[in-house]
C-alpha positions in Angstrom: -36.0 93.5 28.1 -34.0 95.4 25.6 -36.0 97.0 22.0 -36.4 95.4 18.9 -34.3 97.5 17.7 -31.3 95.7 19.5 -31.4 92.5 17.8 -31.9 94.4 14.4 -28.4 95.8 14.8 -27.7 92.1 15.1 -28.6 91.3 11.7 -32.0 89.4 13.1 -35.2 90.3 10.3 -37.3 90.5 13.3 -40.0 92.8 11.5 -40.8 89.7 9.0 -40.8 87.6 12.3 -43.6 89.4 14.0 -45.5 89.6 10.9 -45.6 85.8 10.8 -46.1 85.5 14.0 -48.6 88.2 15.2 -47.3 90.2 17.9 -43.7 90.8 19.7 -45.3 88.9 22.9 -45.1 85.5 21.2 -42.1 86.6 19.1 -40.7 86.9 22.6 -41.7 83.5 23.9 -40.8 81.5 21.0 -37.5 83.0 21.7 -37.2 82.0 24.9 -39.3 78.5 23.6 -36.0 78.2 21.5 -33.5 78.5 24.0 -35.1 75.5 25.9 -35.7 73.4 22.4 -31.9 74.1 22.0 -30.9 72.5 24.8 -32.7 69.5 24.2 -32.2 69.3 20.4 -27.8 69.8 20.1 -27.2 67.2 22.7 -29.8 65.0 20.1 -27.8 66.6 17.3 -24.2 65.5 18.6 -25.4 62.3 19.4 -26.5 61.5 15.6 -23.4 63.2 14.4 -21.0 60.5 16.6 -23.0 58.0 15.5 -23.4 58.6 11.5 -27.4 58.6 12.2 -28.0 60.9 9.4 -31.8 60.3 9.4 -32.1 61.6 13.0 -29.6 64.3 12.2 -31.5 65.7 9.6 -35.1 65.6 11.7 -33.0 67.9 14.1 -31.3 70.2 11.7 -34.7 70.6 10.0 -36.3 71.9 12.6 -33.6 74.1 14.0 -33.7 75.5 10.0 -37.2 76.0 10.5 -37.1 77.4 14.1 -34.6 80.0 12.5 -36.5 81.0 9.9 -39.6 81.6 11.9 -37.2 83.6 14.6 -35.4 85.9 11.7 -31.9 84.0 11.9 -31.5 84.1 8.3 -28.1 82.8 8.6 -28.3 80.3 10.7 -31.3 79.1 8.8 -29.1 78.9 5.8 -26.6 76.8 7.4 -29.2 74.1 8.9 -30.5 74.1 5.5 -27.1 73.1 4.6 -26.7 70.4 6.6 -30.1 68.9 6.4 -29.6 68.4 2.2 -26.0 66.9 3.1 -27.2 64.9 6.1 -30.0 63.5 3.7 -27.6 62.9 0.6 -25.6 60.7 3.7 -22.8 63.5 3.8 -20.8 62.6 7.0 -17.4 64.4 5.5 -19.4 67.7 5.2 -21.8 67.1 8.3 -18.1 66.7 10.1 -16.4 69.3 8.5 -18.9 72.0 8.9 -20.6 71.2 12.1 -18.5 73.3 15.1 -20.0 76.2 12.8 -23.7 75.4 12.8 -23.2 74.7 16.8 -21.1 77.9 16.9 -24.1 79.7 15.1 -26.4 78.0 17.5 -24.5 79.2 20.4 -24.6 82.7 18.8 -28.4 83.0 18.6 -28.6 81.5 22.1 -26.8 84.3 23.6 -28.1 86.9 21.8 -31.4 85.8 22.7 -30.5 86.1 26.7 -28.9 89.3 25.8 -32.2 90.5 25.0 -34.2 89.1 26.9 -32.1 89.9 30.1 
């Protein structure tokens, strides 16, 4: 397992993370918790997408926004955040438009997280 220090170069506010969360052994799992979650939750995610099921959509994005913000993903967080609102205003044109980004993002984290924890 690589430092801390290694996903701070990454841009990841891990100190605020550990504070919330107690100690970098459970920071550590609920990375790895969200690595699992993720593969669960996009295939979920895509499915609402095709199908304009903006209700499920936004349960999904809402709790990848809050996974994020609990793991230090700031940006990532943002951009759930994003697409929750829109998904909840019924925005399928921005939902659309914006979504290989928030599964590129996703995709991101993912890696990083086995980069580190490898």
């Amino acid at each position: 397992m690589k430092d801390i220090s290694f996903l701070k170069q990454k841009g990841v506010d891990v100190d605020n993370s550990i504070e919330l969360l107690g100690d970098i052994e459970m920071y550590n799992e609920l990375l790895s918790d969200f690595i699992d979650v993720s593969n669960e939750r996009m295939p979920r995610l895509d499915n609402s997408k095709i199908n304009n099921d903006m209700k499920n959509y936004a349960i999904d994005v809402h709790a990848i926004k809050s996974d994020s913000k609990y793991l230090g993903f700031t940006k990532l967080a943002d951009m759930a955040l994003n697409h929750q609102l829109k998904s909840e205003d019924n925005d399928i044109n921005y939902i659309n438009d914006n979504y290989a980004e928030l599964v590129n993002e996703v995709n991101d984290k993912i890696n990083l997280i086995k980069e580190y924890l490898d």
